[in-house]
C-alpha positions as CSV (number, residue, x, y, z in Angstrom):
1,X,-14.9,140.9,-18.2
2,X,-17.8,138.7,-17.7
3,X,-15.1,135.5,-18.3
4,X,-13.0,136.7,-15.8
5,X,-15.6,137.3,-12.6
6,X,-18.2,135.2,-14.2
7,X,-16.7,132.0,-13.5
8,X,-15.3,132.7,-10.2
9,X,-18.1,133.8,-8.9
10,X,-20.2,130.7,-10.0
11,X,-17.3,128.3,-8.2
12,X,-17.7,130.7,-4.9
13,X,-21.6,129.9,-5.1
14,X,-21.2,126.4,-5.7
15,X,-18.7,125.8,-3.2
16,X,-21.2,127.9,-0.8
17,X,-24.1,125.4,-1.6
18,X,-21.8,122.5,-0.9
19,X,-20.9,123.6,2.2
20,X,-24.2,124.4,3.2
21,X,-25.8,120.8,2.2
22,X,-23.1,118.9,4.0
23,X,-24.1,120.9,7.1
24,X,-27.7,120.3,7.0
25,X,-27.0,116.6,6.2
26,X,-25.2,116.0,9.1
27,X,-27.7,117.1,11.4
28,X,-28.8,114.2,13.7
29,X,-32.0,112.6,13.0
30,X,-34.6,113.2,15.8
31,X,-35.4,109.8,17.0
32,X,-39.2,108.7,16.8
33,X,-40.9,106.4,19.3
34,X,-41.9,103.3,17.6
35,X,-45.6,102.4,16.3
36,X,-45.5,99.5,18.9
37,X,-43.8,100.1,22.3
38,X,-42.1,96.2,22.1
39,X,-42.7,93.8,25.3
40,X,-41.0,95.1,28.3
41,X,-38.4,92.2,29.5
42,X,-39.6,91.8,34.1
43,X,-36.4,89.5,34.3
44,X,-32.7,90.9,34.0
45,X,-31.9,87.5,32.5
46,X,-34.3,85.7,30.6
47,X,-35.5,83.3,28.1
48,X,-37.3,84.7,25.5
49,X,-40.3,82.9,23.9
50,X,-43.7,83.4,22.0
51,X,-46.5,82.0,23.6
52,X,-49.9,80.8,22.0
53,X,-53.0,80.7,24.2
54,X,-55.2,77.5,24.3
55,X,-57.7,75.6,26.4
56,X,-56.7,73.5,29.4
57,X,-57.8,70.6,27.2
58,X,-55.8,71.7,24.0
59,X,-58.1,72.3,20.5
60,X,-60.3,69.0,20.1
61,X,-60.9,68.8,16.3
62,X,-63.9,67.0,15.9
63,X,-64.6,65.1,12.5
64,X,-67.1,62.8,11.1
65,X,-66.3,59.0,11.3
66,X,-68.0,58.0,8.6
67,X,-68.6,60.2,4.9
68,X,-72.1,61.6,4.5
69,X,-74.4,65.1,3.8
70,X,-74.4,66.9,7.2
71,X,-78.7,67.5,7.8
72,X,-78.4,69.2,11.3
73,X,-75.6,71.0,13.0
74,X,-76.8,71.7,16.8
75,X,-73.3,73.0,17.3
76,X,-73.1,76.8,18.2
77,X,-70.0,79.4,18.4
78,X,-69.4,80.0,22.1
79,X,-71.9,77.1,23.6
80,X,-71.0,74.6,26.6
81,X,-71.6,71.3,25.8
82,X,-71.5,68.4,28.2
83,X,-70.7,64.7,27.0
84,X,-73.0,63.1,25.0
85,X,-74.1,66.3,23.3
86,X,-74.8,66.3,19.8
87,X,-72.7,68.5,17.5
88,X,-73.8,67.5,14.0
89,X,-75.8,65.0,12.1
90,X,-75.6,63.2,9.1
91,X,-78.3,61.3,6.8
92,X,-79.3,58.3,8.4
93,X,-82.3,57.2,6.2
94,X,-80.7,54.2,4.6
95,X,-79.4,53.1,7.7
96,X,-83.1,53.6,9.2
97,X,-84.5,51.7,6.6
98,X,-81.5,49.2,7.2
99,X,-82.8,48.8,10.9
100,X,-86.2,48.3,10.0
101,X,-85.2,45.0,7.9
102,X,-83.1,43.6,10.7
103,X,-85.9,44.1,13.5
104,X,-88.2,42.2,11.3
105,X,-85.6,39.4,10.6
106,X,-85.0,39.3,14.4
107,X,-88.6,38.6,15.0
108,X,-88.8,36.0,12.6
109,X,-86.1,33.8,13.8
110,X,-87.6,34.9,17.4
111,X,-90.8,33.5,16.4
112,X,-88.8,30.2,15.0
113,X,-87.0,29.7,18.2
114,X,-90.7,30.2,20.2
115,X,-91.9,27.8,17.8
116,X,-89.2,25.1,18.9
117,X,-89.6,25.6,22.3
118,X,-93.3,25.3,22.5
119,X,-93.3,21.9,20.8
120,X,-95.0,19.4,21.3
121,X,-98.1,21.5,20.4
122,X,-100.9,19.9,22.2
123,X,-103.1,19.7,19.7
124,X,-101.4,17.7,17.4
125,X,-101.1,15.0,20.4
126,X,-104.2,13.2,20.1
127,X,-104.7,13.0,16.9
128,X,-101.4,11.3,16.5
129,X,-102.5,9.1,19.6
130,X,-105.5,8.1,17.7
131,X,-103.3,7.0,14.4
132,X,-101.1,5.2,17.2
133,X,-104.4,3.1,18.0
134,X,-106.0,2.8,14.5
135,X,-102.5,1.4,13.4
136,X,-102.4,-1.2,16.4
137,X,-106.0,-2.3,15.3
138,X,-105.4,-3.1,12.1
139,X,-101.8,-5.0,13.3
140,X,-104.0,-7.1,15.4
141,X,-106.6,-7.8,12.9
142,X,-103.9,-8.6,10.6
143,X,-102.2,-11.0,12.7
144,X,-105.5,-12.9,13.8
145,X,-106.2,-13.0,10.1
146,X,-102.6,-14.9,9.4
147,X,-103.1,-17.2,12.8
148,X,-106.5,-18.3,11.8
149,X,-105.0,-19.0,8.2
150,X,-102.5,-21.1,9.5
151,X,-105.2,-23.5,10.9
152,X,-107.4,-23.0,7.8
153,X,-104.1,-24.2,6.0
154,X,-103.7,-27.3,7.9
155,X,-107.7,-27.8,6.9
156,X,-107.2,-27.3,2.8
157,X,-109.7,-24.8,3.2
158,X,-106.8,-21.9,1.4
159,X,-103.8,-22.2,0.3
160,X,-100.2,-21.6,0.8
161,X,-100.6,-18.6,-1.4
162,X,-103.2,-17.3,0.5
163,X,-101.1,-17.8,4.0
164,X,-98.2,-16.3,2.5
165,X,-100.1,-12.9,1.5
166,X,-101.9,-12.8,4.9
167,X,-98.3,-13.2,6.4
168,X,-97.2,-10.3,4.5
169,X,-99.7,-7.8,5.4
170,X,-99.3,-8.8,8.9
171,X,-95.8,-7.9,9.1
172,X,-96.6,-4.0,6.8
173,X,-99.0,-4.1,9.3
174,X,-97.1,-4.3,12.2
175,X,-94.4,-1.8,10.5
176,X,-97.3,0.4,10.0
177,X,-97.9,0.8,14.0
178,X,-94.3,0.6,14.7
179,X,-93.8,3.6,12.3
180,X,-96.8,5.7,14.5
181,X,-95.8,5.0,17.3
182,X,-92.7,5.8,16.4
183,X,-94.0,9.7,15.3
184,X,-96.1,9.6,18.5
185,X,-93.0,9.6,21.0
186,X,-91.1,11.9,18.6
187,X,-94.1,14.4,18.9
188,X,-94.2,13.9,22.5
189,X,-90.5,14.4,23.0
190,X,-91.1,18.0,21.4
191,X,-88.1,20.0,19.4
192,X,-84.7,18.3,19.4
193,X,-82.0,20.4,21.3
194,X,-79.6,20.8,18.3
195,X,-82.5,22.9,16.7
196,X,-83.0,24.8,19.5
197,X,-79.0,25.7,19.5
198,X,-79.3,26.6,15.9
199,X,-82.7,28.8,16.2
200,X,-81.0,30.6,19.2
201,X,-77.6,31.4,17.1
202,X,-79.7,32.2,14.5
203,X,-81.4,34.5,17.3
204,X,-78.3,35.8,18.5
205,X,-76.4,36.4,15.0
206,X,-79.5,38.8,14.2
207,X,-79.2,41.2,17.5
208,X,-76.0,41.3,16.9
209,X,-76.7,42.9,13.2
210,X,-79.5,44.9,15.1
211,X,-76.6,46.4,17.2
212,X,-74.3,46.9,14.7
213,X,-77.0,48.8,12.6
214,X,-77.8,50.9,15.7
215,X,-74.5,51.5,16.6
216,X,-73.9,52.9,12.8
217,X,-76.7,54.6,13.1
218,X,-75.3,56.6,16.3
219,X,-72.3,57.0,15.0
220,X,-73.9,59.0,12.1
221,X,-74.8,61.9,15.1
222,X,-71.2,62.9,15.7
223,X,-71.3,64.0,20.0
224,X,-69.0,66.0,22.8
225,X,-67.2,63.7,24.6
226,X,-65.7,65.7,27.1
227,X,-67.2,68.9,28.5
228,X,-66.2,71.8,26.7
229,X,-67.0,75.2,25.0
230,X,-67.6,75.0,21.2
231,X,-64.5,77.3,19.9
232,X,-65.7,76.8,16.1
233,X,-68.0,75.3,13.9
234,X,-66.8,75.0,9.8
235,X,-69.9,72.8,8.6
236,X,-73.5,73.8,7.5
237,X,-76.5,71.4,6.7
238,X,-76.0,70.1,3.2
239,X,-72.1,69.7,2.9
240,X,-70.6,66.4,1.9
241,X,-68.0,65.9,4.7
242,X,-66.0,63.4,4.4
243,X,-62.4,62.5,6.3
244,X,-60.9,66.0,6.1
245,X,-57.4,66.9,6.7
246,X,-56.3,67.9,10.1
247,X,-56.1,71.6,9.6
248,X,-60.0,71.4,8.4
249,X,-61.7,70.6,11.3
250,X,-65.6,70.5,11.1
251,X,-65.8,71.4,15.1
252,X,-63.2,73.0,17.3
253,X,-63.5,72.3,21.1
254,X,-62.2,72.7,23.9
255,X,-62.4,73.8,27.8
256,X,-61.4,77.4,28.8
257,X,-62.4,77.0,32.4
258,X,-58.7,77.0,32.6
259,X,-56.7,78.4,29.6
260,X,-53.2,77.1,29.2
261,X,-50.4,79.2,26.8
262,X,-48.2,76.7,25.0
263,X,-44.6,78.6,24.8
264,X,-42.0,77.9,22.5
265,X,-38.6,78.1,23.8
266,X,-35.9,78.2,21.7
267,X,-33.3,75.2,21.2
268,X,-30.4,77.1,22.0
269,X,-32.5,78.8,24.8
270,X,-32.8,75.2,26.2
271,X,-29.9,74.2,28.8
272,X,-31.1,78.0,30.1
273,X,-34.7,77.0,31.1
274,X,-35.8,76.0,34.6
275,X,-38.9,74.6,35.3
276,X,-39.2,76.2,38.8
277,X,-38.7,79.4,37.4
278,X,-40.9,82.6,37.3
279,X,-42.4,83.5,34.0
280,X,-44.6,86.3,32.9
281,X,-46.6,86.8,30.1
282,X,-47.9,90.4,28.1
283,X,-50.0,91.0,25.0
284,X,-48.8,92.0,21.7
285,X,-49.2,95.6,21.7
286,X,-50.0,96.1,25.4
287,X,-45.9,96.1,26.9
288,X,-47.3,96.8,30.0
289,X,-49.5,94.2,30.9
290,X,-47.5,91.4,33.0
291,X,-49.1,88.5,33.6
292,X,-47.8,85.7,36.3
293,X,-47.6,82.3,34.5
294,X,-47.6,79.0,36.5
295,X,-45.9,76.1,35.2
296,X,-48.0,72.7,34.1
297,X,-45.8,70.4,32.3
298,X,-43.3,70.3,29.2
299,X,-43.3,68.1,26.6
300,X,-40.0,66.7,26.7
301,X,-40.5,66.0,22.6
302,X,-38.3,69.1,20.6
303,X,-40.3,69.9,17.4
304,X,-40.0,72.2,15.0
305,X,-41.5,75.8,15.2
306,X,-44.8,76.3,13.7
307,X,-46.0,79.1,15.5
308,X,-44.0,82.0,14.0
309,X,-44.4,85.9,15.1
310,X,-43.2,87.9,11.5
311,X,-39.7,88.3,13.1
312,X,-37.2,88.3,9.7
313,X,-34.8,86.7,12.4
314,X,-36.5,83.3,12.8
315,X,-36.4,80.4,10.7
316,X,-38.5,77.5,9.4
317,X,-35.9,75.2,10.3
318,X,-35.8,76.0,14.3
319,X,-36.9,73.2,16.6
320,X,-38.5,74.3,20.0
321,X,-38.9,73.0,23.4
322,X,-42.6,73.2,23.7
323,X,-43.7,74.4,27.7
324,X,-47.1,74.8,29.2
325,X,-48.0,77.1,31.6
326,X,-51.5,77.9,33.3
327,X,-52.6,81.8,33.0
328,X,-55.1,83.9,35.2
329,X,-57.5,84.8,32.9
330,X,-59.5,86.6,35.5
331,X,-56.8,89.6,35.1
332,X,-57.2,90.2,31.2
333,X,-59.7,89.1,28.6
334,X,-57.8,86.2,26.7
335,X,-58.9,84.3,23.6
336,X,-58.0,80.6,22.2
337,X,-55.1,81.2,19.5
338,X,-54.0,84.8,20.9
339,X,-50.5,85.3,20.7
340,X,-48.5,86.5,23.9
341,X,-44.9,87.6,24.6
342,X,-43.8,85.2,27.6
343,X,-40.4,86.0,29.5
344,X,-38.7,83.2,31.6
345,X,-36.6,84.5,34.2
346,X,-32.8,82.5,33.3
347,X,-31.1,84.3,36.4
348,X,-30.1,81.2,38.0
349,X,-29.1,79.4,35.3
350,X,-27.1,82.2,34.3
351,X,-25.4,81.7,37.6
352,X,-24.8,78.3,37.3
353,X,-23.1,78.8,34.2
């Protein structure tokens, strides 16, 4: 009995379940907003791009020219500096003490130089003079000792021998005044002009390692050279910097007067861009906001995409068209490296095409 309603009933109640799922299943599933309303497209034709914000001047990445332990960073997150303003500091003593040796080598061959053009001392003039005279003196005593030996000669009074020796000293004699005389008039004449040429390259060789010290010694204080608001600051006092790559900068710059969005557009986006055409900008998350873009310049230069959004669609291998626009940042509060949705309207190119 139970065999032979049993089973049929059990098929009837399967059959019923079975019919009853594939109903339910094939209910429609109610369709949920999304987490993030996604940008709203102002163009009926456009040209799609993502958009990073960044000062008028672009991000300056300021490093140190030289290695050294950073003492002082003046730098601070969110300051305006003007040129010339110090951003960081390195040790500098060995250079100081460098200076200090050069200054005092400059004044000495200062001092030589001084020293050659002050000559002939007058002091030492007389008392060169007076060797001048004392030398002529004893020429003319010598020689009116050999003339009156040449008549004591003729007399047998001395002889020959004696002449000869009196004729000898005569003549050191005379060599002797000819010799002070000689030292007088170089004295007089004072330093010789080839030693004044090599005192004042001597001169000239040492300012110039003055300011090459000095110059070193400035370069150790690395400064703003445009004006511009300190974006970032990655050193502290006490780090060894050295020259670090180019995605380690020690101090980001840059001028946000007037911020500029760099936008990516596409390759194959490219023959559909116009440079006179209206584009609008809107923050991730905020679909509404619509921002009017004005265009600056492109960079005619196709790269490849660096800036990437998360979209499983793009590739590492894209190249973009890189386009600057100026943004009203008046309208919206906008930050260096924020991300933005831009829209290009591509009506009349569609046209064209």
């Amino acid at each position: 009995m139970l065999t032979k309603f049993g089973l049929p009933i059990i098929a009837l109640a399967l059959l019923l379940f079975a019919v009853n799922y594939v109903t339910s299943a094939q209910k429609p599933i109610p369709q949920l907003p999304p987490p993030i309303e996604p940008a709203r497209n102002p163009f009926p034709n456009t040209v799609a791009g993502a958009g990073m914000v960044e000062p008028q001047t672009e991000n300056i990445t300021m490093g140190s020219p030289t290695p050294g332990v950073v003492v002082e960073v003046m730098a601070k997150v969110g300051a305006k500096v003007q040129p010339g303003d110090p951003l960081f500091r390195l040790d500098d003593r060995q250079l100081k003490a460098e200076l200090l040796a050069r200054k005092a080598m400059l004044e000495d061959a200062r001092a030589q130089l001084t020293k050659l053009e002050a000559l002939p001392r007058k002091e030492e003039l007389p008392p060169a003079a007076a060797k001048m005279r004392e030398a002529q003196s004893d020429y003319d005593n010598m020689k009116d000792q050999f003339v009156r030996g040449e008549r004591l000669v003729a007399k047998k009074a001395i002889t020959e021998e004696d002449l000869a020796n009196r004729r000898q000293m005569t003549a050191q004699a005379r060599e002797r005044y000819n010799k002070a005389a000689a030292d007088y008039e170089l004295l007089k004449a004072g330093a010789w002009d080839p030693d004044k040429a090599v005192a004042q390259s001597a001169v000239a060789r040492v300012e110039s390692q003055v300011k090459q010290t000095e110059t070193e010694l400035d370069r150790l204080t690395v400064r703003a050279l445009v004006e511009a608001d300190v974006l970032q600051v990655n050193v502290r006092p006490g780090e060894f910097v050295g020259a670090p790559p180019a995605s380690s900068a020690l101090v980001v710059l840059g001028n946000v007067k007037q911020l500029h969005v760099r936008v990516d557009v596409d390759e194959y986006d490219i023959h559909r861009f116009r440079t006179d055409a209206p584009a609008r900008a809107s923050l991730k998350g905020q679909p509404k906001t619509n921002l009017p873009l004005t265009f600056v310049r492109v960079e005619p230069y196709v790269v490849p995409k660096k800036s990437l959004t998360g979209d499983n669609t793009e590739r590492v291998d894209t190249r973009v068209l890189q386009v600057i626009y100026a943004i009203d940042a008046t309208q919206q509060q906008l930050y260096v490296g924020q991300q933005l949705d831009v829209f290009i309207d591509a009506t009349g190119a569609a046209n064209k095409n």
